[in-house]
C-alpha positions as CSV (number, residue, x, y, z in Angstrom):
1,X,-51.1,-79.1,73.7
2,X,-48.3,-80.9,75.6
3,X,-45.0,-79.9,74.8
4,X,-46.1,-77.2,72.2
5,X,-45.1,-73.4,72.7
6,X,-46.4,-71.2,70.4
7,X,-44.7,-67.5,70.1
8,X,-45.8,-64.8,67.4
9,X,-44.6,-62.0,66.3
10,X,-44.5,-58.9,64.2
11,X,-42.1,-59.2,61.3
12,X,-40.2,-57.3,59.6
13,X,-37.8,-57.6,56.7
14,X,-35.0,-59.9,57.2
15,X,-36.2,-60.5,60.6
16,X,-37.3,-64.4,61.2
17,X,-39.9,-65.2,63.6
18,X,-40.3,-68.2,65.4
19,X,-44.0,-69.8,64.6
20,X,-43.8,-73.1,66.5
21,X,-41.1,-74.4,68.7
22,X,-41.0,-78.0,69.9
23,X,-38.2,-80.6,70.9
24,X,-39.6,-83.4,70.0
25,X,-40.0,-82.2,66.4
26,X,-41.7,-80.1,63.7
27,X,-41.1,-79.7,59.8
28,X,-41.8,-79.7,56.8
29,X,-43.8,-75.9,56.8
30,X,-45.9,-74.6,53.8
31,X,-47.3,-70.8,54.3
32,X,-49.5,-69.0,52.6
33,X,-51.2,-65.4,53.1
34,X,-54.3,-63.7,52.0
35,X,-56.2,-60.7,52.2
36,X,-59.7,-59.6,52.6
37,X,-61.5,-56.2,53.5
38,X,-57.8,-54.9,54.1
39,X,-56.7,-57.7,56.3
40,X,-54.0,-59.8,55.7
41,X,-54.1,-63.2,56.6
42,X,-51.3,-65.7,57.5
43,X,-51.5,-69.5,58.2
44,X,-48.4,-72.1,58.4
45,X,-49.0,-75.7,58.8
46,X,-46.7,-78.2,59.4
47,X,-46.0,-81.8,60.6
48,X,-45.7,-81.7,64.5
49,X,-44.6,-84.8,66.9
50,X,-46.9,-84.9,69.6
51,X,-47.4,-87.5,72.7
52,X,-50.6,-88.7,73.1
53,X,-51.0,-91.7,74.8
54,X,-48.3,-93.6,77.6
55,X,-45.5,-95.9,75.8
56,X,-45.7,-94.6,72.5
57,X,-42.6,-92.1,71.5
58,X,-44.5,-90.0,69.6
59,X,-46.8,-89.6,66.8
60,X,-47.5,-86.7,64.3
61,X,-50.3,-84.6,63.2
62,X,-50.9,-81.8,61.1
63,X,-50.5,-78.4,63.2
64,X,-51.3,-75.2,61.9
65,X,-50.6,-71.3,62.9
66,X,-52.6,-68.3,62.4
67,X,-51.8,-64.3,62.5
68,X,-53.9,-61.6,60.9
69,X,-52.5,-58.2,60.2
70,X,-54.5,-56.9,63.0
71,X,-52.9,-59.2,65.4
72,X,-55.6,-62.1,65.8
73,X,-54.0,-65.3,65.9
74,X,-54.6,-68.8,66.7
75,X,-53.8,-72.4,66.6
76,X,-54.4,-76.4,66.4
77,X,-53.8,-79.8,65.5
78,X,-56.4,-80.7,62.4
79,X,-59.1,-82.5,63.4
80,X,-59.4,-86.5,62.6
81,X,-62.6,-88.8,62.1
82,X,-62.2,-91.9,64.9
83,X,-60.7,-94.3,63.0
84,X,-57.2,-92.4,62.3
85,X,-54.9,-91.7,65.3
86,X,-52.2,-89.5,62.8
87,X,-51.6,-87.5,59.9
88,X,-49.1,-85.5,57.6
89,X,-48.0,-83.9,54.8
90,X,-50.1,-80.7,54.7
91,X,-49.8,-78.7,52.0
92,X,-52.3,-75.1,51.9
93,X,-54.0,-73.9,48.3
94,X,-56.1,-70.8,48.2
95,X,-58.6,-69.0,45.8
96,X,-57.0,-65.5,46.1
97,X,-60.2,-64.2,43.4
98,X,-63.1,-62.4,43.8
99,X,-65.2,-64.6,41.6
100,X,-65.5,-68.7,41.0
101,X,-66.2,-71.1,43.5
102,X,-65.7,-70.1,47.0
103,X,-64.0,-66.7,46.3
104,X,-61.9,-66.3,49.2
105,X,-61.7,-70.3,50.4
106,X,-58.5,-71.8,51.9
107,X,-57.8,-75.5,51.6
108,X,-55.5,-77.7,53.5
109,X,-54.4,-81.3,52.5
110,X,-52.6,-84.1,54.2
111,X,-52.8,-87.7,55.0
112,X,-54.6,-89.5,57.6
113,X,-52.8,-92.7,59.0
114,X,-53.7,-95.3,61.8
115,X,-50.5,-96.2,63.8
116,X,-52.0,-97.6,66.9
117,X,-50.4,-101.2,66.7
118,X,-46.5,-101.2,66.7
119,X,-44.0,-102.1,65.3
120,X,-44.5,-100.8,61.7
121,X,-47.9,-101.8,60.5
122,X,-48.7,-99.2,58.1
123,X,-49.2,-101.3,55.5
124,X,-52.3,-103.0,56.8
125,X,-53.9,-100.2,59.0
126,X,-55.7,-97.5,56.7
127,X,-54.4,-94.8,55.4
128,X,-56.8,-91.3,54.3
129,X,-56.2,-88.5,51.3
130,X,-58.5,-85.4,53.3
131,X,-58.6,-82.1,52.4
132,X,-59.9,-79.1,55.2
133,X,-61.3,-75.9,54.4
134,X,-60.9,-72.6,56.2
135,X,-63.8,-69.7,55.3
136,X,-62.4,-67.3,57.2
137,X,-58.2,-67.1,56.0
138,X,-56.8,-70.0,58.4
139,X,-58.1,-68.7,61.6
140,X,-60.2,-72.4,62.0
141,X,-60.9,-75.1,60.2
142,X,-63.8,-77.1,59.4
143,X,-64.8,-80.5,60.5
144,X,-62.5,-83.9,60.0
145,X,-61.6,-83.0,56.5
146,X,-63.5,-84.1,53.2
147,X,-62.1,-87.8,52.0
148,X,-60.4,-87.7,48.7
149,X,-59.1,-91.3,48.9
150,X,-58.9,-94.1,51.4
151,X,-56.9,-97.4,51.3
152,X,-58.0,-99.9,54.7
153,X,-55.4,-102.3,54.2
154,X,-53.3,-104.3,52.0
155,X,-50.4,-103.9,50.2
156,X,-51.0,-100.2,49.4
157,X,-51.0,-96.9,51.5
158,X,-51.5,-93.5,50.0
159,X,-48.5,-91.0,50.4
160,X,-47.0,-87.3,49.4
161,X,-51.0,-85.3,48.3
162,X,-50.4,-82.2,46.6
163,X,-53.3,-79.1,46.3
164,X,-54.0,-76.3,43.9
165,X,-57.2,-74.2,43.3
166,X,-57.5,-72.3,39.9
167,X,-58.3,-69.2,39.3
168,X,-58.6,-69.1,35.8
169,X,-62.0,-68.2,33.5
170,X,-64.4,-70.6,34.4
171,X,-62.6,-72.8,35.8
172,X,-61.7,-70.4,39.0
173,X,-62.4,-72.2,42.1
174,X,-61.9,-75.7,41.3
175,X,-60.1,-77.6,43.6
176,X,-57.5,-80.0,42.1
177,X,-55.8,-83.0,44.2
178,X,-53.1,-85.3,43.6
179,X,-51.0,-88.1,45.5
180,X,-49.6,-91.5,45.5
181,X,-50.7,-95.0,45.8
182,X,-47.5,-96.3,46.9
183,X,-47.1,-100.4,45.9
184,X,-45.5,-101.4,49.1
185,X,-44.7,-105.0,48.1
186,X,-41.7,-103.7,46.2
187,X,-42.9,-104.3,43.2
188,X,-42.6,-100.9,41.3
189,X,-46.8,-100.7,40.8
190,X,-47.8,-97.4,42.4
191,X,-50.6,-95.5,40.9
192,X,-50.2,-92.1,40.6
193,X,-53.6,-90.2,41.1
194,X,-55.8,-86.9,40.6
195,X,-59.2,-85.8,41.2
196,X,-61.2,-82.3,41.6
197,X,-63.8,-80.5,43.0
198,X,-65.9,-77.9,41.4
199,X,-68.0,-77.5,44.1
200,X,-65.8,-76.0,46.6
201,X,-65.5,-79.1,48.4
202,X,-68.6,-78.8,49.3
203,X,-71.1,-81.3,49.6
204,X,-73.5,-83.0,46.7
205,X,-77.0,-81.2,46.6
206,X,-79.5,-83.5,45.2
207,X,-80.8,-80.8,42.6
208,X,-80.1,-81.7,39.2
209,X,-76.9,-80.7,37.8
210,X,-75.2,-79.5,40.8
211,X,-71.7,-81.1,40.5
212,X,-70.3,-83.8,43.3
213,X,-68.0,-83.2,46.4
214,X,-65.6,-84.6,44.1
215,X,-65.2,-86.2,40.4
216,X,-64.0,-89.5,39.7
217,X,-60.6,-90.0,40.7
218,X,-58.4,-90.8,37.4
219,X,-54.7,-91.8,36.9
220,X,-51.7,-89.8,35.4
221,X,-49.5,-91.7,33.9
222,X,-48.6,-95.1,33.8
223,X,-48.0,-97.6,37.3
224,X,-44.4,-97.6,38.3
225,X,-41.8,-96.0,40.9
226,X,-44.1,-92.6,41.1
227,X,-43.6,-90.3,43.9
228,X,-43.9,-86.4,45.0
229,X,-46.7,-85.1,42.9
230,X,-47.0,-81.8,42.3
231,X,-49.7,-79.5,40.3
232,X,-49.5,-76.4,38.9
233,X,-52.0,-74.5,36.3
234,X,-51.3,-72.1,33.4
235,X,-53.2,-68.7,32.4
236,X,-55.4,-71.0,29.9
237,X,-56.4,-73.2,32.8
238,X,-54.3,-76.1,31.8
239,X,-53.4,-78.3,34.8
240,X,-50.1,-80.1,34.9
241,X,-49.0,-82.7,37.4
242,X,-45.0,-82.7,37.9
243,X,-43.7,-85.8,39.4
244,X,-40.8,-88.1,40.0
245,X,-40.2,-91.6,38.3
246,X,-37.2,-93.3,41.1
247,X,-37.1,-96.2,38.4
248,X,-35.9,-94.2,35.7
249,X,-34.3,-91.4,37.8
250,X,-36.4,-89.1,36.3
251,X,-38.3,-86.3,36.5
252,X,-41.7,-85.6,34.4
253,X,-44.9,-83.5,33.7
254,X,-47.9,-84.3,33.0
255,X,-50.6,-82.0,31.2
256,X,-54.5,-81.9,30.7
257,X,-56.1,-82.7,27.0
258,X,-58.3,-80.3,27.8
259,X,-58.7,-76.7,31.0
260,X,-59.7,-77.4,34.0
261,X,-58.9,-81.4,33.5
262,X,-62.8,-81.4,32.1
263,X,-63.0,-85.7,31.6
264,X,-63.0,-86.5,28.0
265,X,-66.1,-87.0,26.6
266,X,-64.4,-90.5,24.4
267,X,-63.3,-92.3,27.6
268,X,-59.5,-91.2,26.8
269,X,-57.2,-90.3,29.8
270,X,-58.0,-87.0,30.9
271,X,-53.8,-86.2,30.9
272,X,-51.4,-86.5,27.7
273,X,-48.3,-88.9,27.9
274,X,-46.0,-87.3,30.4
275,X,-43.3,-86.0,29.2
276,X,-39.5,-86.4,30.9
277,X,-38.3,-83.2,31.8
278,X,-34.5,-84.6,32.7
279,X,-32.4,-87.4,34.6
280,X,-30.9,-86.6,37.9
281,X,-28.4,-87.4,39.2
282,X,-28.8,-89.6,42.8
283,X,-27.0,-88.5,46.0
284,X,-25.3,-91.1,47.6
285,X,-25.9,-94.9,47.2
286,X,-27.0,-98.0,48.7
287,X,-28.0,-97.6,52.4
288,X,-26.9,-93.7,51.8
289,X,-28.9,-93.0,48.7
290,X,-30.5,-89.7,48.7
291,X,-29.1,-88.9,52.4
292,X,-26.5,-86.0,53.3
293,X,-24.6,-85.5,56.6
294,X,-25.3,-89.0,57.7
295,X,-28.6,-88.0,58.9
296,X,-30.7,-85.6,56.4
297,X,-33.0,-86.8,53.7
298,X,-32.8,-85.3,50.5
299,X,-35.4,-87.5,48.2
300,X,-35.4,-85.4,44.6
301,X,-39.0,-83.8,45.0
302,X,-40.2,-81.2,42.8
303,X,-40.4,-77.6,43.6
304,X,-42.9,-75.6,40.8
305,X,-44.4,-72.9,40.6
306,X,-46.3,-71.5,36.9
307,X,-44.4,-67.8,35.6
308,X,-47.4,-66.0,34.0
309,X,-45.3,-63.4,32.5
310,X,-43.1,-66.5,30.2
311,X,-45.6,-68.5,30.7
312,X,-43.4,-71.2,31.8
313,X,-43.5,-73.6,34.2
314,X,-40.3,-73.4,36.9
315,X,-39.4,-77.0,37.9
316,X,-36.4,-77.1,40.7
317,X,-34.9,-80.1,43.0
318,X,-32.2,-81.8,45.0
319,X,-29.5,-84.1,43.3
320,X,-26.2,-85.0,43.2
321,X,-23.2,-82.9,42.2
322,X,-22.6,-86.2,40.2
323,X,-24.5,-89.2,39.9
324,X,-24.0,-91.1,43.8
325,X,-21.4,-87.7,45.5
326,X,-22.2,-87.7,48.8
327,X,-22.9,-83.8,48.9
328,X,-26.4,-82.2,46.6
329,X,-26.9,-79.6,44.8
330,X,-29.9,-77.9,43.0
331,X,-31.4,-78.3,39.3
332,X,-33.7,-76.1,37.6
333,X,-35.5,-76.0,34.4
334,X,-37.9,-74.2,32.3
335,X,-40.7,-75.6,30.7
336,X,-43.0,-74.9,28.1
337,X,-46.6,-74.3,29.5
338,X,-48.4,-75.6,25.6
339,X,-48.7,-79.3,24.7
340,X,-44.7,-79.4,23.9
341,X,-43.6,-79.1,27.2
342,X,-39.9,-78.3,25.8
343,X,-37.9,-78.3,28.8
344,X,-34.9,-76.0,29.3
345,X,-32.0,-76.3,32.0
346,X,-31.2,-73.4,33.9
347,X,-27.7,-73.5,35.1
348,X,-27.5,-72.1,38.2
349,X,-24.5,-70.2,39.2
350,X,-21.9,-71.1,41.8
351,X,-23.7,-68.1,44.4
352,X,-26.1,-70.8,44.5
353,X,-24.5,-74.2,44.1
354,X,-21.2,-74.3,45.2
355,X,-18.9,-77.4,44.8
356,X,-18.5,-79.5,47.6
357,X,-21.2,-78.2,49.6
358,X,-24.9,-78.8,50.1
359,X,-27.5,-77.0,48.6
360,X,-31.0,-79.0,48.8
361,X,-34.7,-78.3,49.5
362,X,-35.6,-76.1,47.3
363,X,-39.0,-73.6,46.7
364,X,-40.1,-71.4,43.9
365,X,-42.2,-68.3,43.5
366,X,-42.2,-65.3,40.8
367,X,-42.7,-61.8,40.9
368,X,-45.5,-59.9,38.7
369,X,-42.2,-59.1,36.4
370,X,-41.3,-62.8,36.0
371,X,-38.2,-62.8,38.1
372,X,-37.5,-66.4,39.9
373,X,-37.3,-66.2,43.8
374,X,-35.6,-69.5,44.5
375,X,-35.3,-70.6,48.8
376,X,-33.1,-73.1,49.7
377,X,-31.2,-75.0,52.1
378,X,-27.4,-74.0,52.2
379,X,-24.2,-75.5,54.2
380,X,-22.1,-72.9,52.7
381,X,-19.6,-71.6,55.5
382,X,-20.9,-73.8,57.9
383,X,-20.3,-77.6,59.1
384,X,-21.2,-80.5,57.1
385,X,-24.1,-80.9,59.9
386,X,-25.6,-77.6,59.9
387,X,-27.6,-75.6,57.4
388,X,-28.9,-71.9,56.8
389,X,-32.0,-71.0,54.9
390,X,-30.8,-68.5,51.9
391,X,-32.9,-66.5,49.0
392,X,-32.0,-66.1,45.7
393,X,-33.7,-63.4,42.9
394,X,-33.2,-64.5,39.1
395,X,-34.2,-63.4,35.9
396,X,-36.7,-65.0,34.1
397,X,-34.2,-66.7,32.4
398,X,-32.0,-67.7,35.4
399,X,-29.3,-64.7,36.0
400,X,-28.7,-64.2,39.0
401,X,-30.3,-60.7,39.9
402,X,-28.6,-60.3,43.6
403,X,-26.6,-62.2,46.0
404,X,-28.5,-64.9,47.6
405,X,-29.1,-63.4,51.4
406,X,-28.9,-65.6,54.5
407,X,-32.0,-65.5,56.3
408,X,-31.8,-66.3,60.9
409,X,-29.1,-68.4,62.6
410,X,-27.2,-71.6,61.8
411,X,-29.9,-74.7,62.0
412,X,-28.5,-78.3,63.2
413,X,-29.1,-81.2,60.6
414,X,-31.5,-83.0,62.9
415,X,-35.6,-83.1,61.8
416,X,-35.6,-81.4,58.5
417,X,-38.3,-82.7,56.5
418,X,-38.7,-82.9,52.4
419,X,-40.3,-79.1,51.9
420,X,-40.3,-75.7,52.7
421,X,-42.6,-73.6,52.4
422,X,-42.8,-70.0,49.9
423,X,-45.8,-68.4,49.0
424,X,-45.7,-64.7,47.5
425,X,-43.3,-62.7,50.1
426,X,-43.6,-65.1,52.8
427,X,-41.0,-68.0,53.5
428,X,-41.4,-70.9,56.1
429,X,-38.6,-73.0,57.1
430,X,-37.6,-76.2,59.3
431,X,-34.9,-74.8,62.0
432,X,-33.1,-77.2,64.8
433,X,-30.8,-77.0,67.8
434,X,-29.3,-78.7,70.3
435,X,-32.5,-78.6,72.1
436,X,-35.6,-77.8,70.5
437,X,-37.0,-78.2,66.5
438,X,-38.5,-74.9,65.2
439,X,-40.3,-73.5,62.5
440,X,-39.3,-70.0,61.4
441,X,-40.7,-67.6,59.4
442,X,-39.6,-64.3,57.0
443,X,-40.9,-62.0,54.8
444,X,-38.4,-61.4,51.6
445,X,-38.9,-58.9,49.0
């Protein structure tokens, strides 16, 4: 793997390890961890720049690390089927149960793109929704990926998939997928879309009544200027799809009529009207819009996660400290996990945003108690241009619990990406220097 070193480690508590180091570029990490006959299983994928071919600068594929608590550990690119030369956005989903539908699965999903011809013709090669699975915790995974969606060409490509697994009642193991297909002709049309798997992924037996590799892909809400999907489930087995609208400056949620997104017997949409959770506020404007320090993105993408013990759903993101200021901060809210959906704002205290100063990227998780862990992106202390990845504790209700905590070194503003990645104790985040473009990697209590 040209270019790619790969160092692991042992951590401990507040000490970062470096998973991937390359200078050409990684970002945008999601982690997640599992455990089976009393070992504990670790996998980070990410987006990775790699060379493969003379005259081309670089391209990207989905790259993914593995560690077990017994110190087994490997590494890849995902594999692709012939006709796709790149791929991105990974994001990992796990059935962490005993029971269901592949107890024990891991599933990956990303986008497969074809950039061979240059300059710029994404919108006519074609562009892949795939999801992998792993049977064994991340340590390998299976095959090319099963296809979700797939545009060839045209005036659409599909962009930002998002991937839960339930595991709740009967509905534990289903696999649910969302994502975008984006209207590139500028005409505010994109769809927003989901479908799932109750299978496993798996592929259709021809015995009766065995269900499909996948069900019939549906749409969420209305076409428009839909982006960042993201889907969380409730203790009933509700799903909900949190997105943003860029037309309205808002951001929504979406929930099932009925658990496990079962399709409606009457032909009706299998999710309710979505519902606006608030309008944010836009940093920058015009050729800076949603851009800090020149040279980072900061696109106002949910962060979710579901709060069993409120039974809330926790919706954070980037914006503004007012609507077009040139510096971000974060936004969080509460929201109803019933049919309501009454969202509350969480204000957030200035440990966490202060004035004048970027605070972006954020991630959510919650503790058994219902406390908020909240990761994010800080340039507090530091130049405009650099950043340090801090962790917050909350109440359920938004106190602050404890200072937030600095976690490794500075990190240049250089390739930072849209996510980060925070699954139980385990954080994952983009890390760059002079010279080289890292991931790191903690474990937080």
């Amino acid at each position: 793997m040209d270019g790619f070193r790969l160092l692991l480690f042992a951590i401990s508590l507040l000490t970062p390890a470096i998973v991937a180091t390359d200078p050409r570029g990684v970002e945008e990490p999601v982690i997640i961890s599992s455990s089976k006959s009393g070992v504990t299983h670790t996998v980070t994928a990410f987006i990775q720049r790699v060379v493969e071919e003379p005259g081309v600068a670089f391209r990207v594929r989905d790259a993914w690390v593995y560690r077990n608590s017994s110190g087994a550990t490997s590494s890849g690119l995902l594999s692709l089927p012939a006709q796709y030369t790149d791929s991105s956005d990974p994001v990992l989903a796990h059935n962490g149960t005993p029971s269901g539908i592949a107890p024990g699965r891991t599933y990956l999903v990303g986008r497969a793109m074809n950039r061979a011809a240059a300059p710029d013709l994404s919108t006519i090669n074609p562009t892949s929704i795939r999801v992998w699975m792993s049977v064994n915790g991340g340590a390998s995974w299976i095959g090319h990926g099963a296809e979700v969606d797939a545009i060839a060409s045209g005036t659409r490509i599909l962009d930002k998939p998002w991937i839960a697994v339930s595991e709740t009642g009967p509905t534990t193991g289903y696999v649910y997928v969302s994502w975008v297909r984006v209207d590139m002709t500028g005409g505010g049309q994109s769809e927003l879309m989901f479908r799932r798997s109750r299978n496993g992924i798996s592929k259709a037996h021809a015995a009766c009544c065995f269900p499909p590799t996948w069900d019939r892909a549906v749409r969420v809400t209305e076409l428009g200027r839909v982006q960042g999907p993201l889907i969380v489930t409730d203790s009933a087995g509700y799903v909900y799809v949190i997105f943003v609208e860029f037309a309205t400056r808002q951001m929504r949620i979406a929930r099932s009529r009925f658990i496990g997104a079962n399709l409606p017997s009457d032909g009706s949409s299998v999710f309710m009207p979505a519902q606006t959770i608030a309008t944010y506020k836009q940093v920058g404007s015009g050729s800076n819009a949603n851009t800090i320090a020149s040279v980072i993105r900061v696109v106002p993408l949910p962060a979710a996660r579901y709060n069993a013990a409120t039974n809330e759903i926790l919706v954070a993101w980037t914006e503004g400290e007012s609507d077009g200021s040139s510096t971000a901060d974060l936004r969080l809210f509460r929201v109803s996990a019933n049919a309501a959906l009454t969202a509350v704002d969480v204000p957030l205290s200035s440990a966490i945003n202060s004035s004048g100063v970027n605070q972006f990227t954020p991630a959510i998780e919650t503790d058994d108690a219902g406390n908020v862990i909240l990761a994010y992106y800080d340039s507090r202390g530091l130049d405009v241009s650099s950043y340090q990845e801090r962790i917050a504790k909350l109440s359920s209700t938004g106190a602050l619990l404890s200072s937030p905590i600095s976690l490794g070194s500075p990190c240049a503003a250089d390739t930072v990406g849209e996510y980060q990645g925070l699954h139980g104790n385990d954080v994952a985040w983009t890390c760059s220097s002079s010279s080289d473009r890292t991931i790191m990697r903690d474990t937080v209590q």
